[in-house]
Backbone as a ProteinNet text record, in pm:
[ID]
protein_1_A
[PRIMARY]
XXXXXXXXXXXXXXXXXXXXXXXXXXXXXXXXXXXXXXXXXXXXXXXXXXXXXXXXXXXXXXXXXXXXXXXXXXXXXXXXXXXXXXXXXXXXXXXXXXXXXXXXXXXXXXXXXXXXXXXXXXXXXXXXXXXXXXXXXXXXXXXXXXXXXXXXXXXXXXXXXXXXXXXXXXXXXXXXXXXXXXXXXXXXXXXXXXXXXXXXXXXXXXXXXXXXXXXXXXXXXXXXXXXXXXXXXXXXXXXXXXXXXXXXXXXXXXXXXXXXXXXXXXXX
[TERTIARY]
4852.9	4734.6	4650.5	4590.2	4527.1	4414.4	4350.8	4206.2	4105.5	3956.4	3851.4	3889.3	3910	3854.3	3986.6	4148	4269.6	4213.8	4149.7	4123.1	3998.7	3926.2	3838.9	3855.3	3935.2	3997.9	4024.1	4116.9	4183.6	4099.2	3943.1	3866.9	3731.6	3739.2	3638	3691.3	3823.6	3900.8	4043.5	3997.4	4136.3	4221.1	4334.1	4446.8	4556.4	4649.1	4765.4	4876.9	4930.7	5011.4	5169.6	5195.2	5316.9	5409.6	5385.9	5455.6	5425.6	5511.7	5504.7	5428.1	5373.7	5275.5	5371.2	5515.1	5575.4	5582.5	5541.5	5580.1	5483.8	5346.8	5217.1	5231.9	5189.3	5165.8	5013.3	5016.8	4862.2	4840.9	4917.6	4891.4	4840.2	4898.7	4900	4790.1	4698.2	4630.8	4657.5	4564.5	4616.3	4664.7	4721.6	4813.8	4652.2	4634.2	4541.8	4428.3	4366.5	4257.7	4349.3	4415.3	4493	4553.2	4660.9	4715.1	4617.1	4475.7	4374.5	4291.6	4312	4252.8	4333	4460.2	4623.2	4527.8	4549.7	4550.4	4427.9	4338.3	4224.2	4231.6	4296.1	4375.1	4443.1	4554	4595.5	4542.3	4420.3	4382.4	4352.8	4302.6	4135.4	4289.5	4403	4488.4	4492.5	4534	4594.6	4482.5	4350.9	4236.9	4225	4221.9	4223.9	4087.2	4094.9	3978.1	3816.2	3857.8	3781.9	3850.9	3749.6	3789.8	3690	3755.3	3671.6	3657.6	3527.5	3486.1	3505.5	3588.2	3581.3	3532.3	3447.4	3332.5	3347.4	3320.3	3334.5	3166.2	3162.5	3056.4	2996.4	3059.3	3010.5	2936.2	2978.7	2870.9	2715.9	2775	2603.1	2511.8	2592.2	2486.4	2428.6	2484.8	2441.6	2349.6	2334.9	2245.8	2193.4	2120.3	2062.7	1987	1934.6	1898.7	1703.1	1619.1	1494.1	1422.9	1361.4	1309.3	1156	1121.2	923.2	853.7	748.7	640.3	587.9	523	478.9	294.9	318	161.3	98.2	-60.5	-165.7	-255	-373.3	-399.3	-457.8	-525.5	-560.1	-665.9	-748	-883.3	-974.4	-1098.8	-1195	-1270	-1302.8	-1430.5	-1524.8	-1580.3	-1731.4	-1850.2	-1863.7	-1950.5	-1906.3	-1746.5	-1714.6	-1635.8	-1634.5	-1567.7	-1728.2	-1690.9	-1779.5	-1806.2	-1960.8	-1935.6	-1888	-1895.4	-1838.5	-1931.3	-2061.5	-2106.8	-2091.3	-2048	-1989.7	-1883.3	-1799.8	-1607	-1613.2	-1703.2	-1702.1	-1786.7	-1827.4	-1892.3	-1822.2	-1765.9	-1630.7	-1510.4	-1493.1	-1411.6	-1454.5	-1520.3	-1625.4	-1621.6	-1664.1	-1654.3	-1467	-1423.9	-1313.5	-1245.8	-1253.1	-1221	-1319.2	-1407.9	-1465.3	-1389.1	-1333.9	-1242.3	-1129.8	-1036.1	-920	-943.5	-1025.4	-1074.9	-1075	-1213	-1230.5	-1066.7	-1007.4	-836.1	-771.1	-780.8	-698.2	-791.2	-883	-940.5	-897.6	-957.4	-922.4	-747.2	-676.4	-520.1	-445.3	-480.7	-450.1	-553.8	-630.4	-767.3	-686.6	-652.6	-576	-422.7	-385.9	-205	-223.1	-277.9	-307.5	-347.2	-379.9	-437.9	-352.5	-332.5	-211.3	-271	-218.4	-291	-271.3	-356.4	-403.2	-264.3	-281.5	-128.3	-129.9	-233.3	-225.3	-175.7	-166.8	-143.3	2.6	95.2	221.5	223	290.5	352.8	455.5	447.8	594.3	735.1	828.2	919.9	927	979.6	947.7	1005.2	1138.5	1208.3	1160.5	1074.1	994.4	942.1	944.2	880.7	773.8	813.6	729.9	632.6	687.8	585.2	508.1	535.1	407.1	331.8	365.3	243.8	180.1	249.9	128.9	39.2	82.3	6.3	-132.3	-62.6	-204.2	-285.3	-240.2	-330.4	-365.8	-282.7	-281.2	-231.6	-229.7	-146.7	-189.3	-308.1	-398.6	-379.4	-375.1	-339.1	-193.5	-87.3	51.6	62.8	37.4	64.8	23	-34.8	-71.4	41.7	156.3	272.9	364.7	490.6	638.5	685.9	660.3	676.3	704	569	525.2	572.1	556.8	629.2	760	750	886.2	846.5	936.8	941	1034.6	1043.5	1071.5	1017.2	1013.4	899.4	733.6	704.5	565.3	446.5	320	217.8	165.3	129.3	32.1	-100.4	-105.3	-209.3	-334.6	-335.4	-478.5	-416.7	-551.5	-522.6	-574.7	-513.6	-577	-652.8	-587.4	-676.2	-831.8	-897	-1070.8	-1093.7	-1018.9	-1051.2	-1091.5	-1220.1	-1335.8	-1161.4	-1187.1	-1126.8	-1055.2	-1207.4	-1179.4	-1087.3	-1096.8	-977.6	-871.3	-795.4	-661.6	-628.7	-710.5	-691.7	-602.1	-671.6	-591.6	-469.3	-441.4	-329.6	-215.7	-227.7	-116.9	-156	-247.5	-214.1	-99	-129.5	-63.6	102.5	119.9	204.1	280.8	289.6	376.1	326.1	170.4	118.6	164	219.2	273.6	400.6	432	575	563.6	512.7	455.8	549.2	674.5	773.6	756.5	680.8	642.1	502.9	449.7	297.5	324.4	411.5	460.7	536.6	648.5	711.4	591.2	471.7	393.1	268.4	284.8	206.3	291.4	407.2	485.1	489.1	523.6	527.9	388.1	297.1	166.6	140.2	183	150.1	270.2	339.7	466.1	424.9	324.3	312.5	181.7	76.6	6.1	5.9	161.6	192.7	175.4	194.8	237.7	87.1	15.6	-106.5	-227.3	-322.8	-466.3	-494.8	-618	-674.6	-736.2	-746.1	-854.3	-875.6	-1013.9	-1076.7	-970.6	-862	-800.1	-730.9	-687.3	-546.3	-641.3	-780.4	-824.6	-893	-871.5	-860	-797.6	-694.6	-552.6	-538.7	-487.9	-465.9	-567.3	-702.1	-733.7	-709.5	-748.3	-654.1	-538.6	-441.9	-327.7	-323.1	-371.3	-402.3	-457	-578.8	-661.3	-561.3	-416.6	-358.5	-196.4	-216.1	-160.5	-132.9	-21	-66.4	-32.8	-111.8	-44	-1.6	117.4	166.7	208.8	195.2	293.4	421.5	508.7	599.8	632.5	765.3	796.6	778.6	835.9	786.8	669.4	555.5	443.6	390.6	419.6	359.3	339.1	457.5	484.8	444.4	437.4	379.5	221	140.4	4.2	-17.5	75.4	48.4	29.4	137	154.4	23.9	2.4	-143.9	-223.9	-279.2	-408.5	-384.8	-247.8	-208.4	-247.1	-207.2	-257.7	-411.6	-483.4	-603	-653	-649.9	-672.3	-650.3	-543.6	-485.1	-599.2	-600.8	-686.8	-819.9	-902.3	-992.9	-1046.5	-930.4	-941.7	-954	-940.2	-939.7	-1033.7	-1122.2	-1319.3	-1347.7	-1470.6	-1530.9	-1691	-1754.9	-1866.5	-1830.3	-1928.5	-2004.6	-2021.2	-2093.7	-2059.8	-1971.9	-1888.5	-1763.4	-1750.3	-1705.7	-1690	-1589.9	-1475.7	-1343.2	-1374	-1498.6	-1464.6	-1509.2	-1590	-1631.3	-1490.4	-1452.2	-1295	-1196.9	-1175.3	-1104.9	-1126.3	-1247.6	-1287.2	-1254.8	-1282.4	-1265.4	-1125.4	-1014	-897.3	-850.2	-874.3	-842.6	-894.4	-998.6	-1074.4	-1031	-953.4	-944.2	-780.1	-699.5	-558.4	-564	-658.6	-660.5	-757.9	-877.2	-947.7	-894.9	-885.5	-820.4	-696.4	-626.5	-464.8	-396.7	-525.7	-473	-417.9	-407.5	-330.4	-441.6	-462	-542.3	-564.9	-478.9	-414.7	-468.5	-490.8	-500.8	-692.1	-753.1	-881.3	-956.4	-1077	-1180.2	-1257.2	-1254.7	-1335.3	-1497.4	-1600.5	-1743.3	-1757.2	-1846.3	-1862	-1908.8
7342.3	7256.1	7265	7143.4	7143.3	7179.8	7272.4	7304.8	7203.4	7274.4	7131.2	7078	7211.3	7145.5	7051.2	7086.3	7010.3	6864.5	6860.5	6739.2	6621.6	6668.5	6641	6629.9	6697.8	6681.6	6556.3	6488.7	6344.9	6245.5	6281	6137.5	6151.7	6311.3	6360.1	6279.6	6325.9	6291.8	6204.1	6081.4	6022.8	5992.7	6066.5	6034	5994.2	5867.7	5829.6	5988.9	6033.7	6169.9	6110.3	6095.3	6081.8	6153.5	6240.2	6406.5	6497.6	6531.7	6650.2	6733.7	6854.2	6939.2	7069.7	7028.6	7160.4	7108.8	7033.4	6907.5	7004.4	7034.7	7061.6	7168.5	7159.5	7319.2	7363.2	7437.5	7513.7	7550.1	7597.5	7714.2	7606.8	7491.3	7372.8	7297.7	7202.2	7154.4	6983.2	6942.5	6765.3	6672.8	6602.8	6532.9	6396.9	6360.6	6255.4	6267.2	6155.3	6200.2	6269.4	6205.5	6186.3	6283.4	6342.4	6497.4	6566.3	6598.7	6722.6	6684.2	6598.8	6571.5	6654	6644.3	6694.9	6833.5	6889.5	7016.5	7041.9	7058.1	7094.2	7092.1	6960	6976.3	7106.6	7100.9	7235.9	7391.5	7369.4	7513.4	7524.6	7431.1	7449.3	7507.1	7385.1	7484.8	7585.7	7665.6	7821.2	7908.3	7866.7	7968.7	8034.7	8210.5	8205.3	8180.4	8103.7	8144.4	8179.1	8324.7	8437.8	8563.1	8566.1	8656.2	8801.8	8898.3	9057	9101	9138	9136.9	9305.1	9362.8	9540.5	9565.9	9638.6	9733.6	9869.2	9898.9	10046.9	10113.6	10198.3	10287.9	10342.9	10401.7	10468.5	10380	10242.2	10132.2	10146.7	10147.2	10097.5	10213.3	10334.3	10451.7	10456.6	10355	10385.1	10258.3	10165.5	10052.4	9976.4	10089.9	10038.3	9940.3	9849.9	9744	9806.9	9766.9	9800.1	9684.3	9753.6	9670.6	9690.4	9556.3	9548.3	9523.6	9625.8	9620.4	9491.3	9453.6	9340.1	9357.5	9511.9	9568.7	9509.2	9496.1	9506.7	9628	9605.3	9759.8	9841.5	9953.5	10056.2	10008.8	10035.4	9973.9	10073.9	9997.9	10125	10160.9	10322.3	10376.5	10286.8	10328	10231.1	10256.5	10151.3	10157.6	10104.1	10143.7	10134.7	9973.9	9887.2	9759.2	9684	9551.1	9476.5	9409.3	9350.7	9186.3	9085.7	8976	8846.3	8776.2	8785.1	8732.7	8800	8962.3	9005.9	8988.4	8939.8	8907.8	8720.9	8648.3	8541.3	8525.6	8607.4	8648.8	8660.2	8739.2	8836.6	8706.3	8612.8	8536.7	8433.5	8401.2	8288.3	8305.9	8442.4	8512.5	8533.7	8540	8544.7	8435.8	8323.9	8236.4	8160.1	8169.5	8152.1	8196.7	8363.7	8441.9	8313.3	8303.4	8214.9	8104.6	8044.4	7869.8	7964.8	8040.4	8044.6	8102.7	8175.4	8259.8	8062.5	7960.8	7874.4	7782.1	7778.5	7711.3	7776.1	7927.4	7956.3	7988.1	7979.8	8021.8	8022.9	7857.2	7840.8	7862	7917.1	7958	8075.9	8162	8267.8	8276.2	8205.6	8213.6	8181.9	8107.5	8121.6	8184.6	8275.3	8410.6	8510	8623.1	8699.4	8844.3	8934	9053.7	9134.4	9261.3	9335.5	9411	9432.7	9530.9	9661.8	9707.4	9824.2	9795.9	9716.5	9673.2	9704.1	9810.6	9789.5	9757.5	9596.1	9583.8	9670.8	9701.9	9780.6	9629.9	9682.7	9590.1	9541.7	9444.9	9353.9	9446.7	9544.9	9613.1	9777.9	9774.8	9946.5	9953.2	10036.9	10053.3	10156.5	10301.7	10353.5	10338.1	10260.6	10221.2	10141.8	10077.2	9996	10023.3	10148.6	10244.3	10314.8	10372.7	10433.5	10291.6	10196.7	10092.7	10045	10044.2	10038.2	10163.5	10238.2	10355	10468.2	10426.1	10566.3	10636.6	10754.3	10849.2	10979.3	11013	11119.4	11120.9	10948.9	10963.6	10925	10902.1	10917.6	11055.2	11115	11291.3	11380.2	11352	11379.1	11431	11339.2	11321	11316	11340.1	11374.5	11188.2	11139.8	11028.7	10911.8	10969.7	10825.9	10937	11043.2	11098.7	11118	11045.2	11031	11047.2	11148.8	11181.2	11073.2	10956	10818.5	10744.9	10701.3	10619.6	10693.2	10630.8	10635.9	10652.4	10746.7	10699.8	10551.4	10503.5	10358.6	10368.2	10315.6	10320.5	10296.7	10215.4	10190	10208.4	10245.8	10326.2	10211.6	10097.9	9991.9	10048.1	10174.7	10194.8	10165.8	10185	10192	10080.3	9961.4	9866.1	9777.1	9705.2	9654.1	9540.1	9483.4	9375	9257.8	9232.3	9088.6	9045.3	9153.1	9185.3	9191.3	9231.6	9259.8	9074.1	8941.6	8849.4	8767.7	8785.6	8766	8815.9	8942.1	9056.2	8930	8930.2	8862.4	8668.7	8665.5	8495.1	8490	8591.7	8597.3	8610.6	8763.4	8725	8711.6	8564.6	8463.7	8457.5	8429.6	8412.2	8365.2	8212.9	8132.8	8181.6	8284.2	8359.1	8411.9	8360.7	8442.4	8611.3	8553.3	8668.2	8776.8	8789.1	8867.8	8927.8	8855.8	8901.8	8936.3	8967.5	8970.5	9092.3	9136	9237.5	9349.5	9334.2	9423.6	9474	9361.1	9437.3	9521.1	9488.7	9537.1	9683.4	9712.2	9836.1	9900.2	9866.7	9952.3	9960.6	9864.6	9893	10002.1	10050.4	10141.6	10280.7	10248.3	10377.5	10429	10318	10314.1	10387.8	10381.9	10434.4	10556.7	10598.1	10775.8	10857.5	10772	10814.7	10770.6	10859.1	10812.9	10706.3	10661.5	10555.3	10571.9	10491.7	10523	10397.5	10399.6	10278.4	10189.3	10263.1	10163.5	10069.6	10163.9	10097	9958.8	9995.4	9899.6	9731.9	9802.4	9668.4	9629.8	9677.1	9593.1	9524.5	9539.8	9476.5	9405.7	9357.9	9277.5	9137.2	9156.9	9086.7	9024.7	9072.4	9041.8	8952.3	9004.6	8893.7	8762.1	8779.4	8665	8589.2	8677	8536.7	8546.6	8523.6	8506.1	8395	8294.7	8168.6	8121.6	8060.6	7968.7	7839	7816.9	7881.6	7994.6	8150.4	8250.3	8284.1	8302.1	8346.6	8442.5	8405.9	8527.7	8683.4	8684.8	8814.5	8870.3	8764.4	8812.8	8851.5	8747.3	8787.1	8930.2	9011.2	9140.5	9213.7	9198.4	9275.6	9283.3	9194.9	9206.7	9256.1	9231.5	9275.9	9444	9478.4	9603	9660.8	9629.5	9637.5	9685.9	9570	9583.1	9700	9707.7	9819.9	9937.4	9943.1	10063.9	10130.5	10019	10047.1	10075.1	9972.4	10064.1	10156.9	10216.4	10335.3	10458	10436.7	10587	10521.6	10418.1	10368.3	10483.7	10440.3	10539.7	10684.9	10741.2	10884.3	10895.3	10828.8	10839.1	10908.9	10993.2	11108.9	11032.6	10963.2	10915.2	10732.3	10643.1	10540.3	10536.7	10623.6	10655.1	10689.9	10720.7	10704.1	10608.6	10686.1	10564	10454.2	10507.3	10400.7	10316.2	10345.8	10218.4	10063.4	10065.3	9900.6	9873.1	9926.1	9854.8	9877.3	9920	9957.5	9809.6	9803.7	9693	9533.6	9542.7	9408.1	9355.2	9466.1	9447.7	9433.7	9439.7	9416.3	9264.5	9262.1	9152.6	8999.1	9047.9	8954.2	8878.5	9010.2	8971.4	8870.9	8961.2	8892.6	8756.5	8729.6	8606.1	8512	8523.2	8460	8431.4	8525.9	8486.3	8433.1	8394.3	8412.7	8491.8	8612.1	8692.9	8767.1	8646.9	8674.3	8789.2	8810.2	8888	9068.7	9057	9166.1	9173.7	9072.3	9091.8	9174	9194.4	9297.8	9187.2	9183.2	9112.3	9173.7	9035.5	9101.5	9162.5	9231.4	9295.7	9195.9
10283.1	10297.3	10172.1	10114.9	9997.2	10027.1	9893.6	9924.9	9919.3	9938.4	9915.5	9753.3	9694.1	9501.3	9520.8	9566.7	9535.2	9590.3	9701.5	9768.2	9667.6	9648.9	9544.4	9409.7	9375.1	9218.4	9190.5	9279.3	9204.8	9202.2	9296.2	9306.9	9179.2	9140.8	9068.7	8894.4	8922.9	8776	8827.1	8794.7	8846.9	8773.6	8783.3	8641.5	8744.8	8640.9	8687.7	8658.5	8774.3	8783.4	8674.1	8573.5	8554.7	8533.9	8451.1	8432.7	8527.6	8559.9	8678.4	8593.4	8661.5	8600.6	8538.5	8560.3	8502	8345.2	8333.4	8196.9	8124.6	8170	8082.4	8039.4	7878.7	7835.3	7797	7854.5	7901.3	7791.8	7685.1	7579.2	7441.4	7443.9	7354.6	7363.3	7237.7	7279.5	7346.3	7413.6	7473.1	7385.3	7404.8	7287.3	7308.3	7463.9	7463.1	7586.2	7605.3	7709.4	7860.8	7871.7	7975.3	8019.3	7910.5	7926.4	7939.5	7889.1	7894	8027.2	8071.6	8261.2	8310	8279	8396.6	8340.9	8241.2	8205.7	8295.8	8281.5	8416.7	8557	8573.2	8733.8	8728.2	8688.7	8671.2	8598.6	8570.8	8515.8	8670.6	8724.6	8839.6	8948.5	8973.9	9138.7	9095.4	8978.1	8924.6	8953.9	8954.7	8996.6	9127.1	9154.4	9271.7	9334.9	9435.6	9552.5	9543.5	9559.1	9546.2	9437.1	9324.5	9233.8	9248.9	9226.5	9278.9	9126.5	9062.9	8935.6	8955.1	8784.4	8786.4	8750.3	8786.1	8704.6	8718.4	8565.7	8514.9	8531.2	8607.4	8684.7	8568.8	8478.5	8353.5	8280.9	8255.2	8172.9	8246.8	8403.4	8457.2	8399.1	8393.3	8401.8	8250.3	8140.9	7977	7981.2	8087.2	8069.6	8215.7	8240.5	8406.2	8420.4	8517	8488.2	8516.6	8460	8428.8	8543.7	8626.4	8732	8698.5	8659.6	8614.5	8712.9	8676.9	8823.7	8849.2	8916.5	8925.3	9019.6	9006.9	9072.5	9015.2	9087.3	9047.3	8944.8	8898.7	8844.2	8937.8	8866.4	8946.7	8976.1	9111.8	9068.2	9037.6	8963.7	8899.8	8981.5	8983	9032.4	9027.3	9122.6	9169.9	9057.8	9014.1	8904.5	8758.6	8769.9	8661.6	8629.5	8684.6	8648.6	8606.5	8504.1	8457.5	8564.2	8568.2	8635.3	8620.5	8676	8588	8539	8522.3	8398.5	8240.6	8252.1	8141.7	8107.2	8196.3	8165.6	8112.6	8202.7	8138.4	8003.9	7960	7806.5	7714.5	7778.3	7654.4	7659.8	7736	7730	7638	7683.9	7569.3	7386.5	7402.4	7244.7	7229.4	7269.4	7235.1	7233	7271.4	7268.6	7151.4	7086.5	6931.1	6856.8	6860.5	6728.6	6764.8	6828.7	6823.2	6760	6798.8	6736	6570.5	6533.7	6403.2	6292.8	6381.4	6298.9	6331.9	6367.5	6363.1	6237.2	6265	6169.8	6007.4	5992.6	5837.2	5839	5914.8	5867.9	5749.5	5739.3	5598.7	5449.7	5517	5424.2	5377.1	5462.1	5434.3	5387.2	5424.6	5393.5	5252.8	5188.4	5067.4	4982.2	5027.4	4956.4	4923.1	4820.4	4812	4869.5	4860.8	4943.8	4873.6	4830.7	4745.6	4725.4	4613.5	4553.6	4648.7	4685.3	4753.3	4872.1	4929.4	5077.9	5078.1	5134.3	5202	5334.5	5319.3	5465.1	5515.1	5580.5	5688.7	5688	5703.4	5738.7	5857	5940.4	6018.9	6157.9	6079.8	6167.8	6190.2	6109.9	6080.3	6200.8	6315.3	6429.1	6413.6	6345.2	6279.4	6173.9	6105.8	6013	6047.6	6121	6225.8	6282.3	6340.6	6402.5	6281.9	6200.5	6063.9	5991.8	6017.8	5950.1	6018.9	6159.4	6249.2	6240.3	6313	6406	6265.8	6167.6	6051.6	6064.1	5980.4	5946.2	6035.7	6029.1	6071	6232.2	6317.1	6426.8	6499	6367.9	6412.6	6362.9	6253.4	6266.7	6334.9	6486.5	6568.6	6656	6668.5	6760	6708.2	6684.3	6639.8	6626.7	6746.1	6702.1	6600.5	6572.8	6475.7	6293.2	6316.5	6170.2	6141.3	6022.1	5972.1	5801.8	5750.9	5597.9	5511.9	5557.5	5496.1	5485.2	5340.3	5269.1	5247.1	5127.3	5089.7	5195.5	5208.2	5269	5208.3	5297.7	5289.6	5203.2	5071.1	4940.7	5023.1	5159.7	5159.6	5337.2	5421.2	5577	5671.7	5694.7	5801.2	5906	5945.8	6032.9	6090.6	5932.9	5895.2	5868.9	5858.2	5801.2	5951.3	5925.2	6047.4	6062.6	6230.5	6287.9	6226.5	6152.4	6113.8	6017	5948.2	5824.3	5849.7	5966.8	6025.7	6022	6083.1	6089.1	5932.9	5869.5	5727.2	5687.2	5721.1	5706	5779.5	5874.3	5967.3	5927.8	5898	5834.4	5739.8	5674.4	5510.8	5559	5671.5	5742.2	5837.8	5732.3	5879.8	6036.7	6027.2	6182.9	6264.9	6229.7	6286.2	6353.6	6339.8	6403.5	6500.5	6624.5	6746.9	6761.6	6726.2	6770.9	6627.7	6524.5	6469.8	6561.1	6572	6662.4	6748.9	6848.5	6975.9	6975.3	6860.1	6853.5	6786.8	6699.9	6674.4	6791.4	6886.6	7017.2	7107.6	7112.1	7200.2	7165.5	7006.1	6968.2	6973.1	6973.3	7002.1	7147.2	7226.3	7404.4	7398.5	7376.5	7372.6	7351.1	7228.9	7203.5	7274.6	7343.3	7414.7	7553.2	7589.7	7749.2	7720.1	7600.1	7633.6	7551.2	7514	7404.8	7468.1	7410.7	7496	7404.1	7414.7	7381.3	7264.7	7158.3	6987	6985.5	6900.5	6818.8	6786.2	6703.2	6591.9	6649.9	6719.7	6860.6	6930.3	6993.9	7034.8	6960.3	6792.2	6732.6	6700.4	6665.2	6645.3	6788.4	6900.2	7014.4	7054.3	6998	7048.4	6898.7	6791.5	6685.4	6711.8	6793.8	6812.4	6922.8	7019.3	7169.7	7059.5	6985.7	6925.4	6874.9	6836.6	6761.8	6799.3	6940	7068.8	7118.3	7087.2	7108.5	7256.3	7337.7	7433.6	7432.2	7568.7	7689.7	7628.4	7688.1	7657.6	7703.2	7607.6	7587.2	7763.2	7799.9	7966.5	7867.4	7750.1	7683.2	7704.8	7671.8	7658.7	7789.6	7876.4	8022.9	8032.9	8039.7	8052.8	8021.2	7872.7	7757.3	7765.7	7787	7823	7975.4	8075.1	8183.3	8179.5	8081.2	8105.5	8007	7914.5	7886	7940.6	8050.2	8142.3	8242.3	8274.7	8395.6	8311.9	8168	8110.4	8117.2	8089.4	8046.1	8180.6	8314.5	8412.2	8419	8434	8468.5	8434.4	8260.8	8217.5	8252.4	8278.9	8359.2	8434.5	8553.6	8667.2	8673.5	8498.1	8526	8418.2	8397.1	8329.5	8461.3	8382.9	8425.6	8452.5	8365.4	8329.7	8319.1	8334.3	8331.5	8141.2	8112.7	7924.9	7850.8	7905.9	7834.9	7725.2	7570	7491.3	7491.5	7583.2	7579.1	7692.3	7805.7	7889.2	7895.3	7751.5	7724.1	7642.2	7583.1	7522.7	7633	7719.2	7798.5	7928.2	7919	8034.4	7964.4	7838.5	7762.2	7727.3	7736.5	7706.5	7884.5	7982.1	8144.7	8163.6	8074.9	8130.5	8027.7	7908.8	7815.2	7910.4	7899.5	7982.6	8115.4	8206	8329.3	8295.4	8238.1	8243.7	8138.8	8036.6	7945	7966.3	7952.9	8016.8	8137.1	8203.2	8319.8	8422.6	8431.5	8490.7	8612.3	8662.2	8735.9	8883	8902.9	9015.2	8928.2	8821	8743.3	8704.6	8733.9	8709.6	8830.3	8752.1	8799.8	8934.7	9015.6	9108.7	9143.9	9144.9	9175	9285.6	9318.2	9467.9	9517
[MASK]
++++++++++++++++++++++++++++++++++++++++++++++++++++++++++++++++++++++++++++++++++++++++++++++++++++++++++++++++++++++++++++++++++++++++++++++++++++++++++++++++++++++++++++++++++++++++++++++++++++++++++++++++++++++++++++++++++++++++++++++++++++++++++++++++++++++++++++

């Protein structure tokens, strides 16, 4: 008895049958339209059924599949989340830096950048972190030191916000997936490190020139962000704390700006 596909085959692709199918050579290519129809009829009967896929147990265990949270954050001690007339503030102003980094872009891409300036390579993961955070706070951690290549002539670290904006005009802004792979590597090194100044201006620089719709990359990548910054949020001691106005502005930039709303601070 013919299957559904045998039954369906001849009306899907209708070829006059003239050569028996022992005629066809599978291994050869179609001489014309006609022969390479037959040839598909016949790849498709030779298929079985149901095919049982082998898998080698040892692969799964060198590349498991990474299941992403999709939580909410932590929520903050009482006292400690903004209102929303301060989150719709910080949105407002931040949404000025974006307009003004689109407006001068090419103000900047035109510009050459000081001889002292080493960029890191695009693929330097370490050197990306000494370029941001510095030297003083990657020789902190085993990590980020590595006795390859030069220290950096001049320490971004110290250098105010606005300046980082030019750095990344010059280059290649327009490359989201350059901007995108240099946040990724600082939320990275973010999971396992407390929180600093420097760290908190670079990542907000970077969100600023963040373009939307975002990237399914980015989703993630900022989600996991905000889950961060909650997180050590939740383990402030004090209301004065110096990290929890950058700490609240980077929850509040992701979730209100980005949308990621499920992740914002709600009013009482």
């Amino acid at each position: 008895m013919k299957s559904d596909v045998e039954e369906l085959m001849p009306r899907l692709l209708p070829v006059e049958v003239g050569a028996g199918a022992e005629d066809l050579n599978l291994n050869g290519p179609p001489r014309n339209p006609r022969e390479y129809l037959r040839q598909v009829q016949l790849e498709a009967s030779l298929c079985p059924e149901v095919v049982v896929a082998q898998i080698d147990p040892k692969k799964l265990k060198k590349k498991q599949t990474i299941n992403a949270s999709v939580a909410g954050c932590h929520a903050a001690p009482e006292g400690f989340s903004p209102n929303l007339g301060w989150q719709q503030h910080q949105v407002s102003n931040f949404s000025d830096v974006r307009q003004s980094i689109t407006k001068n872009r090419s103000h900047w891409s035109g510009h050459t950048l000081d001889d002292n300036v080493l960029m890191p390579n695009l693929t330097d993961e370490e050197g990306w972190k000494r370029f941001c955070l510095g030297e003083a706070v990657c020789l902190d951690n085993a990590s980020c030191h590595t006795d390859a290549g030069p220290e950096p002539a001049l320490d971004y670290s110290k250098v105010q916000s606005f300046l980082i904006f030019p750095i990344f005009s010059h280059f290649s802004l327009h490359l989201q997936s350059t901007v995108l792979m240099v946040l990724e590597i600082l939320i990275c090194w973010f999971e396992e490190h407390k929180f600093v100044p420097q760290l908190g201006r670079w990542l907000y620089a970077l969100l600023a020139c963040l373009e939307k719709p975002l990237l399914p990359e980015a989703h993630s990548c900022i989600r996991q962000l905000a889950r961060r910054c909650a997180e050590l949020r939740s383990a402030l001691e004090s209301q004065e704390d110096e990290k929890l106005p950058a700490l609240n502005l980077l929850i509040c930039l992701v979730a209100r700006y980005f949308e990621q709303n499920d992740l914002a601070d709600q009013p009482d």
